[in-house]
ZATI-645986 format. One record per residue: residue number from 1; residue in three letters; x, y, z of N, C-alpha, C, CB in turn. Coordinates in steps of 0.02 Angstrom, whole numbers, m for minus. Glycine has a CB too. Layout:
N
i: NUM; aa: ALA; n.east: X; n.north: Y; n.up: Z; ca.east: X; ca.north: Y; ca.up: Z; c.east: X; c.north: Y; c.up: Z; cb.east: X; cb.north: Y; cb.up: Z
...
REM end
This chain:
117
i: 1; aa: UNK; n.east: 6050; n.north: 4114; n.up: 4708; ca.east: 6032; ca.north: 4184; ca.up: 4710; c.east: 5959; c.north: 4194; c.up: 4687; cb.east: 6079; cb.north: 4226; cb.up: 4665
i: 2; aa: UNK; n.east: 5957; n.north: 4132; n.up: 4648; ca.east: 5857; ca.north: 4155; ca.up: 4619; c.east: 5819; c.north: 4148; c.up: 4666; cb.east: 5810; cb.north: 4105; cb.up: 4560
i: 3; aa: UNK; n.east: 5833; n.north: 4101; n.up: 4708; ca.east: 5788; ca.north: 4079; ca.up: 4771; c.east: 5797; c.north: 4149; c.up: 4819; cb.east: 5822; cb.north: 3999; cb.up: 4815
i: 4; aa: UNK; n.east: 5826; n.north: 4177; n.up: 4831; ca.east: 5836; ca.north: 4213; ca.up: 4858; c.east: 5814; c.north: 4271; c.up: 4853; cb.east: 5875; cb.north: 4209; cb.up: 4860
i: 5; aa: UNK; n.east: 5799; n.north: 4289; n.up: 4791; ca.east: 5764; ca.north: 4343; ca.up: 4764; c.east: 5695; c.north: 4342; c.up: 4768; cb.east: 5779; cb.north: 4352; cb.up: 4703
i: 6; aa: UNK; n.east: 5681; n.north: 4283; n.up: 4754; ca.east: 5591; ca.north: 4260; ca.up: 4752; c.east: 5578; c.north: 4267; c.up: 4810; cb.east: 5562; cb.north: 4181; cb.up: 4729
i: 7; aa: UNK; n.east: 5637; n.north: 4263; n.up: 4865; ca.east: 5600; ca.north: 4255; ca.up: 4933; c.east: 5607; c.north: 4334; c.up: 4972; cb.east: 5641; cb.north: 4186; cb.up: 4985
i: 8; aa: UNK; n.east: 5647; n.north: 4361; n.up: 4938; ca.east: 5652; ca.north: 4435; ca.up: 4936; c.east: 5594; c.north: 4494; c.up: 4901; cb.east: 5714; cb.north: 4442; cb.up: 4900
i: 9; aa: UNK; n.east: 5585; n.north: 4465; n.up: 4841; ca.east: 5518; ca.north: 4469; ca.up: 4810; c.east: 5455; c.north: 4465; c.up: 4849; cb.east: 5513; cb.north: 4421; cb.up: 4766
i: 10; aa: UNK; n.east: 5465; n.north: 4410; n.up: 4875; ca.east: 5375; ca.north: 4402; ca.up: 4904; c.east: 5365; c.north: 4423; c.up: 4983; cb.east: 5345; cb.north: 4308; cb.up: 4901
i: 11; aa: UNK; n.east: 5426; n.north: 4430; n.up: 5016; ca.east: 5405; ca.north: 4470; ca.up: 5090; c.east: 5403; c.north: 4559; c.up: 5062; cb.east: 5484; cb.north: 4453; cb.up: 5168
i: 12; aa: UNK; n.east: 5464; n.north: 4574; n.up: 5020; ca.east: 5426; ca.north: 4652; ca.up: 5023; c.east: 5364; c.north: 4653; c.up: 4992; cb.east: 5467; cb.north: 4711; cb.up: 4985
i: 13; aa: UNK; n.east: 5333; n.north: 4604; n.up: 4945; ca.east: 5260; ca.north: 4619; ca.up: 4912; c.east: 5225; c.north: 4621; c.up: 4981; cb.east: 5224; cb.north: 4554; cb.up: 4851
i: 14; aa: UNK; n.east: 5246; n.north: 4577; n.up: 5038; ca.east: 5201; ca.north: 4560; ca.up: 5073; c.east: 5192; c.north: 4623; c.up: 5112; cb.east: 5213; cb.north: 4500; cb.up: 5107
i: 15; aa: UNK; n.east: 5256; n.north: 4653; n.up: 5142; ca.east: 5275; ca.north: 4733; ca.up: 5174; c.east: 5217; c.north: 4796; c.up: 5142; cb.east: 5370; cb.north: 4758; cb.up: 5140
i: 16; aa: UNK; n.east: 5226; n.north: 4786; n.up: 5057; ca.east: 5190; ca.north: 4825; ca.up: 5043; c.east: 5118; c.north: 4811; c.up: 5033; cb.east: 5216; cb.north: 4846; cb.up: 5002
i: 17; aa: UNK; n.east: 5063; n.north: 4753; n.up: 5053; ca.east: 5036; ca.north: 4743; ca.up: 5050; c.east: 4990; c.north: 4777; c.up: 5113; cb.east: 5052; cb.north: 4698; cb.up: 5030
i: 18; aa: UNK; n.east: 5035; n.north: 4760; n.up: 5168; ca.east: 5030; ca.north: 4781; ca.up: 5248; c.east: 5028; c.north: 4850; c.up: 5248; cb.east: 5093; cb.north: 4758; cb.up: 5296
i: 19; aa: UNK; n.east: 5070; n.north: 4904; n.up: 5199; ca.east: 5103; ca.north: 4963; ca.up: 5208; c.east: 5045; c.north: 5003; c.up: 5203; cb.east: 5159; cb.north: 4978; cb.up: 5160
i: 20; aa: UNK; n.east: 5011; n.north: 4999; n.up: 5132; ca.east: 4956; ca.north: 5023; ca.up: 5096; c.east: 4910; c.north: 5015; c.up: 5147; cb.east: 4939; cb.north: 4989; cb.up: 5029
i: 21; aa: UNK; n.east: 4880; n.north: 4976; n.up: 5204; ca.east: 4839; ca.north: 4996; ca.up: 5242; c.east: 4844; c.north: 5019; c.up: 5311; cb.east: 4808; cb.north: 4961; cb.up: 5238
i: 22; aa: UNK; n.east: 4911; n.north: 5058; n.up: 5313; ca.east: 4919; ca.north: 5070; ca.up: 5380; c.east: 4928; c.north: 5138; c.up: 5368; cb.east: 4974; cb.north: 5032; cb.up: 5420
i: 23; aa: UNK; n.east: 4924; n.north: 5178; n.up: 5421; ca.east: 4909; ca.north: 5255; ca.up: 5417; c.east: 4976; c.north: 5285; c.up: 5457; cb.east: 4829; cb.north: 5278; cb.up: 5459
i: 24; aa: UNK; n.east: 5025; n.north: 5232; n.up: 5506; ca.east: 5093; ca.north: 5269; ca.up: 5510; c.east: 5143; c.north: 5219; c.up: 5521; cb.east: 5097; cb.north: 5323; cb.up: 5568
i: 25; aa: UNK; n.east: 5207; n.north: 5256; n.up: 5497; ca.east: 5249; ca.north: 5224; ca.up: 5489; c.east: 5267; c.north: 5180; c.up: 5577; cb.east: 5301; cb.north: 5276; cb.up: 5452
i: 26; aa: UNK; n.east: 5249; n.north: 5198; n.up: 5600; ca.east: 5285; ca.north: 5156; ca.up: 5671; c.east: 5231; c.north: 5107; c.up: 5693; cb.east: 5304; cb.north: 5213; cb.up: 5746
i: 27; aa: UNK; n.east: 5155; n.north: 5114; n.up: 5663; ca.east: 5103; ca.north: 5046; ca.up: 5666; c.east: 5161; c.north: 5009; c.up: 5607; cb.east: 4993; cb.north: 5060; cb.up: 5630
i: 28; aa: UNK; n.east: 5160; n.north: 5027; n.up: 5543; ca.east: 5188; ca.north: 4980; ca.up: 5501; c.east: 5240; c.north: 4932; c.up: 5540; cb.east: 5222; cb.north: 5017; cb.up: 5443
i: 29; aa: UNK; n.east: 5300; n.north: 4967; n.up: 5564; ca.east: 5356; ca.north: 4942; ca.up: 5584; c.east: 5356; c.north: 4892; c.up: 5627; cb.east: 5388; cb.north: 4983; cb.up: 5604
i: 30; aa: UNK; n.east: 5287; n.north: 4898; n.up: 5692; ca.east: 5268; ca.north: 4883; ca.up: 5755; c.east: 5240; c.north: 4778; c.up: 5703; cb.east: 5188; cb.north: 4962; cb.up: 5800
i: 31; aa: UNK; n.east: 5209; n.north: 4800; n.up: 5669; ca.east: 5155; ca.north: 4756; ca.up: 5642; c.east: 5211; c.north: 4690; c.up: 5596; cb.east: 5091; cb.north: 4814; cb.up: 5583
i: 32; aa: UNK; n.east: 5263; n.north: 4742; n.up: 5547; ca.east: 5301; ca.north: 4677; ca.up: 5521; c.east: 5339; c.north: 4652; c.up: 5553; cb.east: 5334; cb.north: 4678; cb.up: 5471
i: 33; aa: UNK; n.east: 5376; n.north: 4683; n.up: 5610; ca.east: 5412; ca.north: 4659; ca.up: 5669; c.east: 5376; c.north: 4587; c.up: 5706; cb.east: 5413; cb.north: 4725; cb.up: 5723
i: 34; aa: UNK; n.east: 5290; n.north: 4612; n.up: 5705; ca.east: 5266; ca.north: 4564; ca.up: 5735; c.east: 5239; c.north: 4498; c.up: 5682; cb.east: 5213; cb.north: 4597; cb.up: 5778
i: 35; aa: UNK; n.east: 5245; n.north: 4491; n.up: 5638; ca.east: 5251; ca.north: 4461; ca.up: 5585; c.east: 5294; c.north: 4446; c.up: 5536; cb.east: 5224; cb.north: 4475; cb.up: 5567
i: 36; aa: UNK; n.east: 5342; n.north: 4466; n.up: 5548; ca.east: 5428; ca.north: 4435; ca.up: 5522; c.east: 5450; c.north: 4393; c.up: 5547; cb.east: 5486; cb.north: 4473; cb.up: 5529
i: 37; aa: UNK; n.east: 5474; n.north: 4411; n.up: 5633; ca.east: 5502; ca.north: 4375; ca.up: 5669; c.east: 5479; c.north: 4283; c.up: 5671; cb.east: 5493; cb.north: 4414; cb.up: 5727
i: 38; aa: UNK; n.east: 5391; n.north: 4294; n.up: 5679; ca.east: 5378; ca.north: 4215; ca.up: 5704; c.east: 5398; c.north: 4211; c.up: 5628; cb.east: 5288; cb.north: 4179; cb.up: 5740
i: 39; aa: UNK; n.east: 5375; n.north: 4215; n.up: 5581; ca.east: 5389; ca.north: 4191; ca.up: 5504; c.east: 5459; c.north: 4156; c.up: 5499; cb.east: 5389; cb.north: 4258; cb.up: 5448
i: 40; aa: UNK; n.east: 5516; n.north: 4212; n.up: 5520; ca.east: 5591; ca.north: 4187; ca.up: 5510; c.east: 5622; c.north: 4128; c.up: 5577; cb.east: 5644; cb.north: 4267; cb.up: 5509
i: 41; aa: UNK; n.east: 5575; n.north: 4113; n.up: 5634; ca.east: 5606; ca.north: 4080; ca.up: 5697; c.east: 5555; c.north: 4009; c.up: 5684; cb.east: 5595; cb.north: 4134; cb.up: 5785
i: 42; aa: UNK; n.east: 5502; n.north: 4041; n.up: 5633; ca.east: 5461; ca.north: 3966; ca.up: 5627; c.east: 5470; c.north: 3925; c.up: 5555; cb.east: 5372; cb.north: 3982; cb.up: 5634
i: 43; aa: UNK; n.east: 5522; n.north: 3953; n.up: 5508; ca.east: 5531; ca.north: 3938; ca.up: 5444; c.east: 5596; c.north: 3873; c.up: 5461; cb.east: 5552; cb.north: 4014; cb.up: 5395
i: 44; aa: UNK; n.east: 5622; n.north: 3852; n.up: 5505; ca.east: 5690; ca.north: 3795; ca.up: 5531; c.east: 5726; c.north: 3837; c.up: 5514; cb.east: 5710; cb.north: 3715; cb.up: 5497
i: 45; aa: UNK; n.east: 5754; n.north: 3900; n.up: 5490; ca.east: 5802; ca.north: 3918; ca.up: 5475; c.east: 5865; c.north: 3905; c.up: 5540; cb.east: 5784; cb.north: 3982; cb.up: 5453
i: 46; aa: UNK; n.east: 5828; n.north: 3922; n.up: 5599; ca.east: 5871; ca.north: 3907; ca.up: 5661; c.east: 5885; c.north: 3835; c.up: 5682; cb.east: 5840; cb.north: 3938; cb.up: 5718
i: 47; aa: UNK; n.east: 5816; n.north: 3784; n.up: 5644; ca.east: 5819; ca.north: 3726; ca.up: 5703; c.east: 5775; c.north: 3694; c.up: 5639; cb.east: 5779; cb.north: 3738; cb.up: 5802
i: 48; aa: UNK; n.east: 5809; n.north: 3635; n.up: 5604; ca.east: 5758; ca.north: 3581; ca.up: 5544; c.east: 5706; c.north: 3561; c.up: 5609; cb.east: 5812; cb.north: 3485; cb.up: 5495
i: 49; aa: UNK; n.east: 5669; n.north: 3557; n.up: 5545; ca.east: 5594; ca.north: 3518; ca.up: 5543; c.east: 5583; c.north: 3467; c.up: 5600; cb.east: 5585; cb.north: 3474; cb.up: 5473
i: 50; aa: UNK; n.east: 5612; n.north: 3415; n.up: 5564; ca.east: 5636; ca.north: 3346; ca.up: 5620; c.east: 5664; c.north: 3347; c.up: 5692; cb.east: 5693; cb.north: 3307; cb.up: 5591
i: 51; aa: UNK; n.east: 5605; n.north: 3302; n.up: 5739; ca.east: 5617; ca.north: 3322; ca.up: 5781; c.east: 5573; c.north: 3374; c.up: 5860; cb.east: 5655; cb.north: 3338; cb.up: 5745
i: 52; aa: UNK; n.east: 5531; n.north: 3419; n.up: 5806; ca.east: 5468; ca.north: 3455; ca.up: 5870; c.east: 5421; c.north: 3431; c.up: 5870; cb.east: 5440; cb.north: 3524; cb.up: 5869
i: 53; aa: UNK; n.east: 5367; n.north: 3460; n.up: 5896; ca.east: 5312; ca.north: 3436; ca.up: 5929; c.east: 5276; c.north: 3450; c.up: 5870; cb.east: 5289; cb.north: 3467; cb.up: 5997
i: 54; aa: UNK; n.east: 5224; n.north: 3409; n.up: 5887; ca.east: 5148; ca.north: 3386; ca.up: 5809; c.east: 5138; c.north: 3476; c.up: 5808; cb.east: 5027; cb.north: 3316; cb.up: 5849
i: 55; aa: UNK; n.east: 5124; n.north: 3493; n.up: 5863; ca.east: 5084; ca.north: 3563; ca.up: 5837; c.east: 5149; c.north: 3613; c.up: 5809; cb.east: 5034; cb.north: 3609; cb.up: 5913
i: 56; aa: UNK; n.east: 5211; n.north: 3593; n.up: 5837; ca.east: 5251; ca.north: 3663; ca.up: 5803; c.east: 5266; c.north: 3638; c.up: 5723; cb.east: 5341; cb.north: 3684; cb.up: 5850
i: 57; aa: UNK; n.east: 5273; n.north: 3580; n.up: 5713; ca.east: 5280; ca.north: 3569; ca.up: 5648; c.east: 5220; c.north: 3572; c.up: 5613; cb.east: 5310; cb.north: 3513; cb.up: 5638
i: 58; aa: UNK; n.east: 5153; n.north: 3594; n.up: 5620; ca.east: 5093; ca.north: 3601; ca.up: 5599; c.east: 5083; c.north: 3675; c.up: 5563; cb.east: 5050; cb.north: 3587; cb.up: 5656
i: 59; aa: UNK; n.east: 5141; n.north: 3700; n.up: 5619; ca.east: 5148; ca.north: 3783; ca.up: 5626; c.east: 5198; c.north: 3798; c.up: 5568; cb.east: 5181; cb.north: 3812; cb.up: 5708
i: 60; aa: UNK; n.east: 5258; n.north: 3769; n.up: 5555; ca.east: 5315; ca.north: 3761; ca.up: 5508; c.east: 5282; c.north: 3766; c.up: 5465; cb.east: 5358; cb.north: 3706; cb.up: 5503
i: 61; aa: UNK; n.east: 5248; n.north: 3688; n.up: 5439; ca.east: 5219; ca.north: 3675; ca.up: 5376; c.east: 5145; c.north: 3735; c.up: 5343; cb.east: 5193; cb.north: 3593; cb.up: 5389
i: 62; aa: UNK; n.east: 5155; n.north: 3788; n.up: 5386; ca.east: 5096; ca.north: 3835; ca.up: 5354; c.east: 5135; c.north: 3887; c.up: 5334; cb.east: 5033; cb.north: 3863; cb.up: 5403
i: 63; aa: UNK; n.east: 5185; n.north: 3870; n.up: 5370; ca.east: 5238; ca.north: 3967; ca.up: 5356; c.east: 5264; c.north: 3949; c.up: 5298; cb.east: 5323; cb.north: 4000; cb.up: 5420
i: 64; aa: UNK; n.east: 5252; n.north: 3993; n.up: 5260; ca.east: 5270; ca.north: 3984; ca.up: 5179; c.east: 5345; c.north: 3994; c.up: 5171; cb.east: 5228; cb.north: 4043; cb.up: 5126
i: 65; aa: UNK; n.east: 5369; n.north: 4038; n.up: 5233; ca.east: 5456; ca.north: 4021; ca.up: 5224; c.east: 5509; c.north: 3988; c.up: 5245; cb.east: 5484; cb.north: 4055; cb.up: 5231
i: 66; aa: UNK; n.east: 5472; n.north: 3929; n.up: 5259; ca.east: 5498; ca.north: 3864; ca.up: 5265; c.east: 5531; c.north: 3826; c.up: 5230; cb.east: 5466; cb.north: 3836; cb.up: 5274
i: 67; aa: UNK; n.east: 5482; n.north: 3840; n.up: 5145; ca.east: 5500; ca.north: 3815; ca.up: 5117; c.east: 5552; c.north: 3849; c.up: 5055; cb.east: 5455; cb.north: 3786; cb.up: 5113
i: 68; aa: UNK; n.east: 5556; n.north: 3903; n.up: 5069; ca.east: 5602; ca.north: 3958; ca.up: 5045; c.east: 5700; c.north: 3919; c.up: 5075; cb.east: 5568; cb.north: 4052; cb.up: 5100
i: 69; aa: UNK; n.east: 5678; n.north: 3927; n.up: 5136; ca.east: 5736; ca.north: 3882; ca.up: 5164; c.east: 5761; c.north: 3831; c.up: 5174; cb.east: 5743; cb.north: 3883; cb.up: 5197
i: 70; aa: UNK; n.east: 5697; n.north: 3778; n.up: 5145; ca.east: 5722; ca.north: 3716; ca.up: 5136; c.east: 5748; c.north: 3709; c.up: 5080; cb.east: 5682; cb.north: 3670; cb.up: 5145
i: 71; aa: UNK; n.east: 5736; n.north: 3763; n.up: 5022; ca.east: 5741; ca.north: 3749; ca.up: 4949; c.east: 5826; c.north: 3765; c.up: 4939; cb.east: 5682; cb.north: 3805; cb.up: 4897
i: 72; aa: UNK; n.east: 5879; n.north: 3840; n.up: 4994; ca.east: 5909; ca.north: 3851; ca.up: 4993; c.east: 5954; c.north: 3787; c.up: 5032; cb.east: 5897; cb.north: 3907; cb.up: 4999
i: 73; aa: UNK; n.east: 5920; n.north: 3730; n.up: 5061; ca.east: 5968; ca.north: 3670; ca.up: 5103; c.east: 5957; c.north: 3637; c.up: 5051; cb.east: 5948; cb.north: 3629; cb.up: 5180
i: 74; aa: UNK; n.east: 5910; n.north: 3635; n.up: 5020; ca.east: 5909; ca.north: 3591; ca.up: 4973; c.east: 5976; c.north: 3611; c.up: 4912; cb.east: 5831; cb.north: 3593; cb.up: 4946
i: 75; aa: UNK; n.east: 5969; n.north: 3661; n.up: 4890; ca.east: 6053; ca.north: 3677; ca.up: 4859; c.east: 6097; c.north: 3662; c.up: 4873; cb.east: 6079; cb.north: 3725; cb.up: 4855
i: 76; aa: UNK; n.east: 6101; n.north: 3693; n.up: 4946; ca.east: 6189; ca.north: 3693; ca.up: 4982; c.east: 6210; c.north: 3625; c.up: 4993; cb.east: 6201; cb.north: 3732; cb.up: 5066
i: 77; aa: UNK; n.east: 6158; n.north: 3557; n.up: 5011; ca.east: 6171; ca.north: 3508; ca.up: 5046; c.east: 6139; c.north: 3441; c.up: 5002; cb.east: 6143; cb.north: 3522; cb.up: 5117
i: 78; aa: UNK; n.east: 6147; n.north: 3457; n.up: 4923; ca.east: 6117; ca.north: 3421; ca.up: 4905; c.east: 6158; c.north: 3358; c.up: 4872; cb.east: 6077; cb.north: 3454; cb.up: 4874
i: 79; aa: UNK; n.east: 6228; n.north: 3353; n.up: 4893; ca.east: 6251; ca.north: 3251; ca.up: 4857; c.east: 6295; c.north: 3257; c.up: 4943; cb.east: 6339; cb.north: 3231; cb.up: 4736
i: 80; aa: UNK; n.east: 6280; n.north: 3285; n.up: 5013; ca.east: 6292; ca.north: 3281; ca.up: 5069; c.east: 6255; c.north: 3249; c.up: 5099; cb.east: 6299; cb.north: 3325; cb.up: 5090
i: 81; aa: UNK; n.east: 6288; n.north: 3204; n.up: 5171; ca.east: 6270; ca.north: 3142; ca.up: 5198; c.east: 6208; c.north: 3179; c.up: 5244; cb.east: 6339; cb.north: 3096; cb.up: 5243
i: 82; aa: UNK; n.east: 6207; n.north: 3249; n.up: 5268; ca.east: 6180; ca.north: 3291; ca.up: 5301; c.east: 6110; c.north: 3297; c.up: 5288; cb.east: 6211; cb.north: 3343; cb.up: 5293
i: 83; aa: UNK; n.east: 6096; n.north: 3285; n.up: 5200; ca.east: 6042; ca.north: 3309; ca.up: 5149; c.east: 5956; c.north: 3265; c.up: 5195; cb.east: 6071; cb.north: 3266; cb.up: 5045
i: 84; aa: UNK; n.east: 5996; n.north: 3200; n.up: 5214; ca.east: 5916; ca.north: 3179; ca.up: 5224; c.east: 5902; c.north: 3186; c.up: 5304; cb.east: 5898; cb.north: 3092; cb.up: 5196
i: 85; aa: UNK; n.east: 5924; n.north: 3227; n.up: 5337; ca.east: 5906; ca.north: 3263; ca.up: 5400; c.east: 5906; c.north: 3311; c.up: 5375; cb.east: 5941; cb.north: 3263; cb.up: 5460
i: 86; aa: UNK; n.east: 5918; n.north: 3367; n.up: 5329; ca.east: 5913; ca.north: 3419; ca.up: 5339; c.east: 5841; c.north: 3433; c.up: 5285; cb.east: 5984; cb.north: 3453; cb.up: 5329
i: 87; aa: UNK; n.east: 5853; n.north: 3420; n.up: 5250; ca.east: 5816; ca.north: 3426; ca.up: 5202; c.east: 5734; c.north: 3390; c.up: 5206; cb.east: 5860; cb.north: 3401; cb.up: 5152
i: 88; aa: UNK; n.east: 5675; n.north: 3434; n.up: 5193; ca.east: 5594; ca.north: 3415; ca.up: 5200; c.east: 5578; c.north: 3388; c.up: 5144; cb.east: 5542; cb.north: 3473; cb.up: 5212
i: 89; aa: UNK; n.east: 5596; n.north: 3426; n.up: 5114; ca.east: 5546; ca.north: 3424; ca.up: 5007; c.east: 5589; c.north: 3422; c.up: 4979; cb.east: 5497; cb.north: 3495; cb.up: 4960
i: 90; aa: UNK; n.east: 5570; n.north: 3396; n.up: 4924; ca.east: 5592; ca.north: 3406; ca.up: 4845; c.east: 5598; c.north: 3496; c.up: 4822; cb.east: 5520; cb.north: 3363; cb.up: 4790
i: 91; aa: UNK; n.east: 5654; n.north: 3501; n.up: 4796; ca.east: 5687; ca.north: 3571; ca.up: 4770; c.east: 5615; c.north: 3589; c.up: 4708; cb.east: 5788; cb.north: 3555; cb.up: 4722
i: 92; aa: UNK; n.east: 5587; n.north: 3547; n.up: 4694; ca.east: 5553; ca.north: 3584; ca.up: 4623; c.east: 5476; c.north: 3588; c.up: 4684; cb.east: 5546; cb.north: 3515; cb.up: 4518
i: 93; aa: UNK; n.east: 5454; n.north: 3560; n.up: 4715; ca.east: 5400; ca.north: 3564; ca.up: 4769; c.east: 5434; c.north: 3631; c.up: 4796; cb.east: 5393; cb.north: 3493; cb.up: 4829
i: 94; aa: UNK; n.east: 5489; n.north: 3663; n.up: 4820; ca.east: 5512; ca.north: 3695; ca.up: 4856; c.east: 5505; c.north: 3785; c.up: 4818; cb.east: 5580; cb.north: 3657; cb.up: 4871
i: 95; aa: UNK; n.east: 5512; n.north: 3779; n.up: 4776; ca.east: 5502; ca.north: 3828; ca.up: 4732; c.east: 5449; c.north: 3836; c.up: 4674; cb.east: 5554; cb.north: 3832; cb.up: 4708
i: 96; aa: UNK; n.east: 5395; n.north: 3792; n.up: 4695; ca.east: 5327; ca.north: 3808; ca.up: 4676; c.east: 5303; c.north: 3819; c.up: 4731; cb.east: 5289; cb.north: 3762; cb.up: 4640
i: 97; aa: UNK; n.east: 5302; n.north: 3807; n.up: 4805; ca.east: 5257; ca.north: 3853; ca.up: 4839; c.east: 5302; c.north: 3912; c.up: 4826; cb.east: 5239; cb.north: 3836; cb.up: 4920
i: 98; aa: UNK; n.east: 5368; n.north: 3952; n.up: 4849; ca.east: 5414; ca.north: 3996; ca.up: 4861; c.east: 5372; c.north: 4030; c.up: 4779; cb.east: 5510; cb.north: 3965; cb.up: 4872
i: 99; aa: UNK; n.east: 5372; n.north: 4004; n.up: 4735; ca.east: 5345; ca.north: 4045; ca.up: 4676; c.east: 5272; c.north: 4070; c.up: 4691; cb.east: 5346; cb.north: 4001; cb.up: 4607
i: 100; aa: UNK; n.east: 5219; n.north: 4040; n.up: 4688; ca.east: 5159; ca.north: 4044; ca.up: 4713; c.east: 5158; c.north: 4093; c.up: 4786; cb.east: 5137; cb.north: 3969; cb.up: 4720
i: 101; aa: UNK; n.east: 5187; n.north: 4082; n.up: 4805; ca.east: 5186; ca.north: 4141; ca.up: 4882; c.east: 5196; c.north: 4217; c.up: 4828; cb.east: 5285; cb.north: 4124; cb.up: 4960
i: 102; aa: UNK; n.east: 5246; n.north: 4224; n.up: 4819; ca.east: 5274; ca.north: 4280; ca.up: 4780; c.east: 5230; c.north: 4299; c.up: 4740; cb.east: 5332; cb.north: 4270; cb.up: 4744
i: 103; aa: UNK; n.east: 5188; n.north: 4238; n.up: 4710; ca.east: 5152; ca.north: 4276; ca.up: 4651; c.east: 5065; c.north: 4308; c.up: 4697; cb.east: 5135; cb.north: 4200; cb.up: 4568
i: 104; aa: UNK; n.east: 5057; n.north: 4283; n.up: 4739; ca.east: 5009; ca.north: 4286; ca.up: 4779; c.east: 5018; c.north: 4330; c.up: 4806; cb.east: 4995; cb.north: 4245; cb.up: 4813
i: 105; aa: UNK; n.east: 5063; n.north: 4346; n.up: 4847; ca.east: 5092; ca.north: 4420; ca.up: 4877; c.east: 5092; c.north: 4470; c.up: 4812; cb.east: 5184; cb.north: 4413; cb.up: 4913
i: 106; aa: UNK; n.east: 5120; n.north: 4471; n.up: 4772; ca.east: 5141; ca.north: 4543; ca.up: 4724; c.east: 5056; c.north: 4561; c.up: 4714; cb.east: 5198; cb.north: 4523; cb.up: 4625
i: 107; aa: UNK; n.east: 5025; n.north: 4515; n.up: 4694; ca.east: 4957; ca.north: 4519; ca.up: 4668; c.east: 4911; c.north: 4556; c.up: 4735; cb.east: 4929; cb.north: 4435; cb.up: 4643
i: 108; aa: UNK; n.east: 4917; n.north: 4511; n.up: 4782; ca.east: 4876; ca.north: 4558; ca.up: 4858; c.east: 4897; c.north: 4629; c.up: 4854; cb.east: 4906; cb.north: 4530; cb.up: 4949
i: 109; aa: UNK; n.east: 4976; n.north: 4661; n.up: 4847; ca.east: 5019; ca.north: 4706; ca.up: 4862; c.east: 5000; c.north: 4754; c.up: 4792; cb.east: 5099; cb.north: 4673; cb.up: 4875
i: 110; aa: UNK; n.east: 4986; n.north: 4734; n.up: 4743; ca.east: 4950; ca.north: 4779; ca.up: 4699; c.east: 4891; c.north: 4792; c.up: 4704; cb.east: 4952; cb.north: 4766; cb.up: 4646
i: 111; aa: UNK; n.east: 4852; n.north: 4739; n.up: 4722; ca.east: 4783; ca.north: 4778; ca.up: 4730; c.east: 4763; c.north: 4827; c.up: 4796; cb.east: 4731; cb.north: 4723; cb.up: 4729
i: 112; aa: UNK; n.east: 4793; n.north: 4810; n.up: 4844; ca.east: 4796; ca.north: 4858; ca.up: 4896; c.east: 4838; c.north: 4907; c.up: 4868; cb.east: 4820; cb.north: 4833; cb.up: 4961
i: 113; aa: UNK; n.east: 4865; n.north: 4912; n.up: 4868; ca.east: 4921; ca.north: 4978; ca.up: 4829; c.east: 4865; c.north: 5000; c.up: 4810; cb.east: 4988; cb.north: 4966; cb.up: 4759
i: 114; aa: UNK; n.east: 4854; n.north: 5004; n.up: 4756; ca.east: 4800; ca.north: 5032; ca.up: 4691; c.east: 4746; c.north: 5049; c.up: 4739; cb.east: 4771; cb.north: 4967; cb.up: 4621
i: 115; aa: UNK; n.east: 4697; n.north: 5023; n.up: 4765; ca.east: 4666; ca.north: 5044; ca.up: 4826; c.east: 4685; c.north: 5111; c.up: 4857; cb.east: 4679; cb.north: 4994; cb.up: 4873
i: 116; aa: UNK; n.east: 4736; n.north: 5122; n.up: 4879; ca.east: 4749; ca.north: 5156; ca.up: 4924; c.east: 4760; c.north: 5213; c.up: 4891; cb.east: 4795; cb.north: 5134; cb.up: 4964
i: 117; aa: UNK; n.east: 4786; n.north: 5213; n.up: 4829; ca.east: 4796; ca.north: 5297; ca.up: 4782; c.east: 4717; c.north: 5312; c.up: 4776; cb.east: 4841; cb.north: 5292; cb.up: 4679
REM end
C-alpha cells in the first residue's frame, strides 16, 4: 500500500503541477490524458520489460513509472519462479527512484502552485 501511495503521491503532484499552468479545465484534461496514458502503456504494467525493441525499452527505462511497477512485482512475486522474468530492479533501487520522482514532483507542484496565486 506504501508503494502505492508514493505513486499516487507523485502523479497528482505531477497533475497539479500541469494544473497551475493551464487556464481551462478541458486543456488540463486534454494534456494529462495525453501524458498519462503513454506513462501507464510504457511503465510494463501491460507487457515486462524483457523482450522489446532497444528503443522501446530506452523509452521504459525513462518513464519513472516503471519503476513504481516493478517495485509492486517486485512484492507480489518475490520467493516466485516468475520473479526473474518479471522482475527489472532491486525493490530498494525501485523505491528510490518512485521516492525521488514524488519528491521532485511535490516540489515542481509547489512552486508552480505558489506561482500561480
Amino acid at each position: 500500500m506504501a508503494v502505492l501511495l508514493i505513486i499516487a503521491f507523485a502523479i497528482t503532484s505531477l497533475g497539479i503541477t500541469i494544473a497551475s499552468r493551464m487556464e481551462t479545465m478541458e486543456g488540463f484534461q486534454m494534456i494529462m490524458n495525453f501524458l498519462i496514458m503513454p506513462l501507464f502503456f510504457l511503465s510494463g504494467a501491460m507487457f515486462p520489460l524483457k523482450g522489446v525493441s532497444p528503443w522501446m525499452e530506452t523509452l521504459m527505462r525513462l518513464d519513472p513509472l516503471t519503476y513504481g511497477v516493478d517495485a509492486l512485482r517486485n512484492i507480489m512475486y518475490a520467493q516466485t519462479p516468475q520473479s526473474s522474468y518479471l522482475v527489472q530492479f532491486s525493490l530498494r533501487f525501485d523505491l528510490l527512484v518512485v521516492a525521488v520522482m514524488a519528491l521532485l514532483f511535490v516540489a515542481m507542484g509547489s512552486v508552480a502552485f505558489n506561482r500561480w496565486e
